[in-house]
DSSP file (Angstrom, degrees, kcal/mol; ACC not computed):
  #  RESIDUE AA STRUCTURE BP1 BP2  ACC     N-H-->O    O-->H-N    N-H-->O    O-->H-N    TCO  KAPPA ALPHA  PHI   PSI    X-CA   Y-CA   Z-CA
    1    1 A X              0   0    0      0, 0.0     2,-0.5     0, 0.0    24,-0.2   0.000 360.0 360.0 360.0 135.5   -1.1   24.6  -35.4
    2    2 A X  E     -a   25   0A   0     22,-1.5    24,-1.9    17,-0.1     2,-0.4  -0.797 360.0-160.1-103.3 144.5   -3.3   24.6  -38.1
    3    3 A X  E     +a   26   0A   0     -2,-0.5     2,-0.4    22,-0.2    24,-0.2  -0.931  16.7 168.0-127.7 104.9   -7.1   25.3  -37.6
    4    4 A X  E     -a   27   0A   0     22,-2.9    24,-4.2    -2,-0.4     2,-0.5  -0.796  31.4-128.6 -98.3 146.6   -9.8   24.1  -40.5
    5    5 A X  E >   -a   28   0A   0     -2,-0.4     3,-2.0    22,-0.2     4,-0.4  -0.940  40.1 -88.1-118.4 164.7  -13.4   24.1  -40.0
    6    6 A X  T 3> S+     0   0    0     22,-2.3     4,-2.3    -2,-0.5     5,-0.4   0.659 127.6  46.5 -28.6 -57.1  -15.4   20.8  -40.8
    7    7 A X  H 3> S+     0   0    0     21,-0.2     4,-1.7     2,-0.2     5,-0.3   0.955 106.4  50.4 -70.0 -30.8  -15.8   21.8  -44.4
    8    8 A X  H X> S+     0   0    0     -3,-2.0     4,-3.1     2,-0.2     3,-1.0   0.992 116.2  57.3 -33.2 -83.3  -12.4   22.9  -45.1
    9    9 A X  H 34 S+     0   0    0     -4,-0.4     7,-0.2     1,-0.3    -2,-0.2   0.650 106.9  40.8  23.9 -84.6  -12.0   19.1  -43.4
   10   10 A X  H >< S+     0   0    0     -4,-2.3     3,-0.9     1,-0.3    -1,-0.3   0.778 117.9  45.8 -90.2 -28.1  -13.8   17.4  -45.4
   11   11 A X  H << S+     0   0    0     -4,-1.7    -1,-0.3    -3,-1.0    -2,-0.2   0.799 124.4  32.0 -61.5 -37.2  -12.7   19.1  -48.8
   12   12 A X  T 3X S+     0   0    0     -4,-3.1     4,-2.0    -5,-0.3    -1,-0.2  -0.333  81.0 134.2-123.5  50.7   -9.1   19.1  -48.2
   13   13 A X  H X> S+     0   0    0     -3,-0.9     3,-0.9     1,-0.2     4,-0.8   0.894  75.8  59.0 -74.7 -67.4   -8.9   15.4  -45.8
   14   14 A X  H >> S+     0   0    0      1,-0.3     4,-1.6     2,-0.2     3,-0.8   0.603 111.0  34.0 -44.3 -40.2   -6.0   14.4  -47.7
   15   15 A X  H 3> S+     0   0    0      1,-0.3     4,-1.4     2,-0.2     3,-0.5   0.970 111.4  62.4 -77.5 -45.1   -3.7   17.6  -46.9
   16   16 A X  H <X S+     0   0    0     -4,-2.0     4,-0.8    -3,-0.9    -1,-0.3   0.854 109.6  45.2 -57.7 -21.5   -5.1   17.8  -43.5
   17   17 A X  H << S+     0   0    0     -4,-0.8    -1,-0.3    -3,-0.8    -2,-0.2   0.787 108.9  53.5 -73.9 -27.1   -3.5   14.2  -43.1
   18   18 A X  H >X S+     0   0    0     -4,-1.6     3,-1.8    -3,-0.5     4,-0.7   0.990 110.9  42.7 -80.0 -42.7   -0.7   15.1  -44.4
   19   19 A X  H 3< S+     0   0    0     -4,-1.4    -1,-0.2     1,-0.3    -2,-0.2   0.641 103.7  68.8 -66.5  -5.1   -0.1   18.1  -42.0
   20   20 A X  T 3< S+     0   0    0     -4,-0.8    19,-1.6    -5,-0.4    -1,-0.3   0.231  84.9  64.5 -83.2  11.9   -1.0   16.4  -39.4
   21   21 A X  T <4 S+     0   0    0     -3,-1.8    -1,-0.2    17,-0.1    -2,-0.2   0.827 118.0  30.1 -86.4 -54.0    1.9   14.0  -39.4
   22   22 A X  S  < S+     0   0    0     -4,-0.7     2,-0.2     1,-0.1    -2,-0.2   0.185 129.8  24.4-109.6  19.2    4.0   16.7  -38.7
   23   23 A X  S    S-     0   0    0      2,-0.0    16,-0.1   -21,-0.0    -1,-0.1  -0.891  76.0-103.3 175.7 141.4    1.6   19.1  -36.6
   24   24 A X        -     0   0    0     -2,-0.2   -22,-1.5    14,-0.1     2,-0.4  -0.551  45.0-164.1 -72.8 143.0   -1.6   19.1  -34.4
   25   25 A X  E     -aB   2  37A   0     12,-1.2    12,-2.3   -24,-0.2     2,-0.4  -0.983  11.2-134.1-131.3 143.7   -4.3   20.3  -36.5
   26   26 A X  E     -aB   3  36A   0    -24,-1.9   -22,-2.9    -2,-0.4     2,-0.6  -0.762   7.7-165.4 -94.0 128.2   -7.8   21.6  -35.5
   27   27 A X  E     -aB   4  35A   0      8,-1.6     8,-0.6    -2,-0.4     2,-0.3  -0.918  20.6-161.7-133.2 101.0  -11.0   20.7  -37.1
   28   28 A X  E     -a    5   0A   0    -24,-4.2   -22,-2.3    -2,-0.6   -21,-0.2  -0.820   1.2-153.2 -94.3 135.5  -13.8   23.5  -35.9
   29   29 A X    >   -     0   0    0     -2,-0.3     3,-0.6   -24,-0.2     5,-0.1  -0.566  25.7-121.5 -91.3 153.6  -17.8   22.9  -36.1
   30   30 A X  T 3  S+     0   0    0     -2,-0.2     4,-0.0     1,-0.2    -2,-0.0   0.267 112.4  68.4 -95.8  31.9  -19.9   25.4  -36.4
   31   31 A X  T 3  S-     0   0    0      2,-0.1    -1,-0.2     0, 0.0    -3,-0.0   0.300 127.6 -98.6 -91.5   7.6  -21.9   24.7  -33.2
   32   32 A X  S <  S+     0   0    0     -3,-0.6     2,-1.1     1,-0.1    -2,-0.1   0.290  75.7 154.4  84.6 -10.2  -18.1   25.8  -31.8
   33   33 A X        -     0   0    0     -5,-0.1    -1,-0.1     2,-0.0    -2,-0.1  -0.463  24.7-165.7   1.1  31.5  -17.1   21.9  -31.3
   34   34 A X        +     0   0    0     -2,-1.1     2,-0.2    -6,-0.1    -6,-0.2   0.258  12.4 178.6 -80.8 163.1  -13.3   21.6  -31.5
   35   35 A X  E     -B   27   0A   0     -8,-0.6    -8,-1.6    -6,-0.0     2,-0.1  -0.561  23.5-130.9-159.9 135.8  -11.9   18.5  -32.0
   36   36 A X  E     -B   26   0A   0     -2,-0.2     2,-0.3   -10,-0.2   -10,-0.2  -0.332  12.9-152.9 -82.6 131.5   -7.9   18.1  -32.3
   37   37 A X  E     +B   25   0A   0    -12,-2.3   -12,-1.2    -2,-0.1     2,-0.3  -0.828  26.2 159.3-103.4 149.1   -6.2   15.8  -35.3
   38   38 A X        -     0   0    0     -2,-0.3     2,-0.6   -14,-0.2   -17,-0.1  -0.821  41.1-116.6-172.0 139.7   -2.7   14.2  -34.6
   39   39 A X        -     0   0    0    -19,-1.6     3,-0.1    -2,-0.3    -2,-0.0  -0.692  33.4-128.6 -64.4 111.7   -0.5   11.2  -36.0
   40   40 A X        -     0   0    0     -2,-0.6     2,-0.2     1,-0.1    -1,-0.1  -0.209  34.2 -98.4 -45.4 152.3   -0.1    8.8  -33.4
   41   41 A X        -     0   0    0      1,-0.0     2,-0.7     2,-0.0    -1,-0.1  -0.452  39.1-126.5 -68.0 142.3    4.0    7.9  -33.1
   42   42 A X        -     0   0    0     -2,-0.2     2,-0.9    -3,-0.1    -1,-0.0  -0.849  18.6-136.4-118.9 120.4    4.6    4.6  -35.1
   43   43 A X        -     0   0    0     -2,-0.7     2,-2.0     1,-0.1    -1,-0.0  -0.598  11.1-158.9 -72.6 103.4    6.3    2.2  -32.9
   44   44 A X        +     0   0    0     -2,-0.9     2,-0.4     2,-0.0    -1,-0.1  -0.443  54.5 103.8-103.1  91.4    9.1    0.5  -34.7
   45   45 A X        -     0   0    0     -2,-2.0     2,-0.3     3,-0.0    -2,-0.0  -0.998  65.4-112.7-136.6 141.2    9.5   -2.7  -32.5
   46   46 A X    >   -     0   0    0     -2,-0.4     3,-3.3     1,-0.1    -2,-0.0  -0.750  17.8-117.5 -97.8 171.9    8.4   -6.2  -33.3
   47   47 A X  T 3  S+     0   0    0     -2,-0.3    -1,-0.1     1,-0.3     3,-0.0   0.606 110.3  53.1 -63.8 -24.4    6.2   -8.0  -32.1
   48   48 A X  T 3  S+     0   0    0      1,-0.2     2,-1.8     2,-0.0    -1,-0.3   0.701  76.8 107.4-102.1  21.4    8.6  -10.8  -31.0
   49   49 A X    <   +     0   0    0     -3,-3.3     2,-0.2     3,-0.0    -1,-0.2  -0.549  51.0 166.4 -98.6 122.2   10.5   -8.4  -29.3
   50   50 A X        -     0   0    0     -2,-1.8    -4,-0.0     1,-0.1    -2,-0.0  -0.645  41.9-106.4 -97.1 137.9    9.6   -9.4  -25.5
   51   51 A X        -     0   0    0     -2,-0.2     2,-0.3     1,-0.1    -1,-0.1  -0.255  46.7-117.4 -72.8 176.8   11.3   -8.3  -22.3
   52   52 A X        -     0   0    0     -3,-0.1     2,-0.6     0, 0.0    -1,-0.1  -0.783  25.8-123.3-122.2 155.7   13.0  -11.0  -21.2
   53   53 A X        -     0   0    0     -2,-0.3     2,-0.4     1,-0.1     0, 0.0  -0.865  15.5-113.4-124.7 157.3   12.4  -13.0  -17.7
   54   54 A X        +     0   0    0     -2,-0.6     2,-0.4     2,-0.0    -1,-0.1  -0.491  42.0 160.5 -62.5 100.7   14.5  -14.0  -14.5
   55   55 A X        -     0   0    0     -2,-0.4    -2,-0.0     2,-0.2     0, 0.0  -0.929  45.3-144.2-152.4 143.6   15.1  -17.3  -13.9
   56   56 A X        +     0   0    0     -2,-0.4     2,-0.2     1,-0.0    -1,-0.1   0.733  65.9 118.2 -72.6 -18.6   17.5  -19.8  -11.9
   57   57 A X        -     0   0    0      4,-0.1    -2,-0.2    -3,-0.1     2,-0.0  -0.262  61.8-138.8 -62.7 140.4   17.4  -22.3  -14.7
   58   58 A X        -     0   0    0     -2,-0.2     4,-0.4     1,-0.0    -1,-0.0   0.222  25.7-107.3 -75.1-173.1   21.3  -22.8  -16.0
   59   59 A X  S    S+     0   0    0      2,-0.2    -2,-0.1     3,-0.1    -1,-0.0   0.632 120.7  59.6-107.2 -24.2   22.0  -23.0  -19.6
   60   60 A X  S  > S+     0   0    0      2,-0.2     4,-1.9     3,-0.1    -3,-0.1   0.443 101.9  57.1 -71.2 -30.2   22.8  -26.8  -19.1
   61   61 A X  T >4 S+     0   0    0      2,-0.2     3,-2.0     1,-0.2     2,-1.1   0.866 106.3  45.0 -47.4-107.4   19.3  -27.3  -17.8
   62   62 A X  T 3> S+     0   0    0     -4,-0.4     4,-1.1     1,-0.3    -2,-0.2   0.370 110.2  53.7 -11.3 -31.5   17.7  -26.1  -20.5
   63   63 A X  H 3> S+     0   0    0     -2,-1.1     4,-2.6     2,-0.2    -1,-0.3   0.900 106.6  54.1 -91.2 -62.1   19.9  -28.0  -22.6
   64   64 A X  H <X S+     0   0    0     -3,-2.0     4,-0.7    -4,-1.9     3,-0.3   0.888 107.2  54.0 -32.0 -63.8   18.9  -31.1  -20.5
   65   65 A X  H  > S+     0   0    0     -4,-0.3     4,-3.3     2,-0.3    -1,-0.2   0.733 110.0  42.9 -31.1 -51.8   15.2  -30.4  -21.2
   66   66 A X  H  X S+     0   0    0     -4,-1.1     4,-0.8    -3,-0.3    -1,-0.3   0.875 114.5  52.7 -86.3 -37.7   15.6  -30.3  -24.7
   67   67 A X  H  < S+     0   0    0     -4,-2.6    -2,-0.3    -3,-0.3    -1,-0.2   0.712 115.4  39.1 -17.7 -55.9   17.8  -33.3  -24.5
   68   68 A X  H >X S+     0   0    0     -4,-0.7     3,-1.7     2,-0.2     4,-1.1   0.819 112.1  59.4-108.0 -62.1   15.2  -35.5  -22.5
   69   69 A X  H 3< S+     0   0    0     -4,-3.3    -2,-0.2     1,-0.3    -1,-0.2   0.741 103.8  47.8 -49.3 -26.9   12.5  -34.1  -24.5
   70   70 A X  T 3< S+     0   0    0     -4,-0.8    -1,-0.3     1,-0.2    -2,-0.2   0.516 108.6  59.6 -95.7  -2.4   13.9  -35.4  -28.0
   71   71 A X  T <4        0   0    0     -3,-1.7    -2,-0.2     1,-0.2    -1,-0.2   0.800 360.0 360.0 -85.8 -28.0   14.5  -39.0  -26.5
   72   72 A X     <        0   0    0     -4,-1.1    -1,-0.2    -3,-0.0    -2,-0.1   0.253 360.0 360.0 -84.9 360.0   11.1  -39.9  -25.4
């Protein structure tokens, strides 16, 4: 873990982002403040993927539906 304090920080934000992908880093005040940097994990799912739900309709129902629905 790597430890700056705020002015280190603010001088050097780009590298402190960059080690913080790969490592918690600590960002010290001098009123003795801490406060901890870290890359959130990047969720590679999309958005349409959806759990899927339980249900007693057939595959031929649905099929009816969509049937019924284009006639009217």
């Amino acid at each position: 873990m790597k430890v700056f304090t705020y002015s280190e920080a603010r001088q050097n934000l780009s590298k402190l982002l960059l080690i913080a992908q790969q490592e918690e880093v600590e960002i010290c005040r001098k009123d003795g403040t801490v406060f901890s940097l870290m890359a959130k994990k990047d969720k590679k799912t999309s958005p349409f993927d959806i759990p899927g739900i339980k249900t007693k309709a057939t595959t031929q129902d649905i099929l009816s539906a969509i049937q019924t629905s284009r006639e009217g």
